[in-house]
One Martini backbone bead per residue (centre of mass of N, CA, C, O) as a GRO file, in nm:
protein
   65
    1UNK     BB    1  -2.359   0.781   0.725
    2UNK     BB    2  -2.190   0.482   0.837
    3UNK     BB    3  -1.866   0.489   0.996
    4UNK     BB    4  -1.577   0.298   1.025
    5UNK     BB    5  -1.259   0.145   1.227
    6UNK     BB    6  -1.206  -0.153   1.235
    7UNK     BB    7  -0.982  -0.222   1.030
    8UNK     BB    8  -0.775  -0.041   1.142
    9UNK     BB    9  -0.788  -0.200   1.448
   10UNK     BB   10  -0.731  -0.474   1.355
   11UNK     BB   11  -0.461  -0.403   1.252
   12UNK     BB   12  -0.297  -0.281   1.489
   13UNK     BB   13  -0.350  -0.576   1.632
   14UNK     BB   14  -0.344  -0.851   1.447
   15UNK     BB   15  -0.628  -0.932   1.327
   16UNK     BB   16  -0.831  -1.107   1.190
   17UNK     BB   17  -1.157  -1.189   1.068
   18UNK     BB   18  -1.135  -1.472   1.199
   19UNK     BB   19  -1.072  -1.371   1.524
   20UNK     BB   20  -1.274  -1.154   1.559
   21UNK     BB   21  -1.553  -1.300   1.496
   22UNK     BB   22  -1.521  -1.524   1.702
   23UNK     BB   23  -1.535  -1.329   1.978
   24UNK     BB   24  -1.814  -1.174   1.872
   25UNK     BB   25  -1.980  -1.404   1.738
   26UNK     BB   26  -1.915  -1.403   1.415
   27UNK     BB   27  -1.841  -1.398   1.098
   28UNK     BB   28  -1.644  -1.316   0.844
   29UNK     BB   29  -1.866  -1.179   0.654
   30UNK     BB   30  -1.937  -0.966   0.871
   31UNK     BB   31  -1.682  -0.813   0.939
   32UNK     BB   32  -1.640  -0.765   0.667
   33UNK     BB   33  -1.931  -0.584   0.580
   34UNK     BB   34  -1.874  -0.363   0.768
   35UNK     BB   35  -1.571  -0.264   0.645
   36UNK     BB   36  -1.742  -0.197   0.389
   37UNK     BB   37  -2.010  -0.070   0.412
   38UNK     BB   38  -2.252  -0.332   0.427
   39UNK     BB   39  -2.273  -0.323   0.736
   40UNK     BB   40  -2.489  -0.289   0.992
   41UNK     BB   41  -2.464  -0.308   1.336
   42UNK     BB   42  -2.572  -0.421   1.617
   43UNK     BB   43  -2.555  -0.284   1.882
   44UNK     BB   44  -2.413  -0.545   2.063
   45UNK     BB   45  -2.209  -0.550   1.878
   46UNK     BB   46  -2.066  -0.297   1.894
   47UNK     BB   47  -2.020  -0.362   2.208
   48UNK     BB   48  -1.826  -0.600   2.121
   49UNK     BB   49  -1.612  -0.450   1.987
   50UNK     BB   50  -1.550  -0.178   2.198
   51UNK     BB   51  -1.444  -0.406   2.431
   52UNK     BB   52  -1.220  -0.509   2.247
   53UNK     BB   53  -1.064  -0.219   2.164
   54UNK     BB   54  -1.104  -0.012   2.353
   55UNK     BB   55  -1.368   0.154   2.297
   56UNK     BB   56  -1.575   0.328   2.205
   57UNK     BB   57  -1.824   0.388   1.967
   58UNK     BB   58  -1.735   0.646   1.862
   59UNK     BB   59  -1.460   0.558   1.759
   60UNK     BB   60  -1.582   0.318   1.544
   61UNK     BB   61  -1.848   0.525   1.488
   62UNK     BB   62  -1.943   0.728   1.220
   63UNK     BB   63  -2.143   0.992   1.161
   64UNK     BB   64  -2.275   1.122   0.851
   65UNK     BB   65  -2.402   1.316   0.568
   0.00000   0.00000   0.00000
């Protein structure tokens, strides 16, 4: 199962899921979707929203069995 910390770190930053949506060029459903771990992102996204938050993808992004 993959787990992410985008909710997280969206927040420690104070920006909305339609302002991180605009920067990485998605939709703001897109982003809940992800947050609640409804929606796996494709390596691209990932790494658009890893150099968003200077973080690495593992940073984000955690995969757990």
């Amino acid at each position: 199962m993959l787990y992410n910390l985008i909710k997280k770190h969206r927040e420690e930053n104070q920006i909305s899921q339609e302002e991180l949506a605009h920067v990485v060029g998605v939709s703001r459903q897109t982003i809940h979707a992800i947050e609640k771990g409804n929606y796996n992102p494709s390596l691209e996204l990932s790494f658009k929203l890893s150099i968003y938050f200077n973080k690495s993808i593992e940073e984000l992004f955690q995969y757990k069995r």
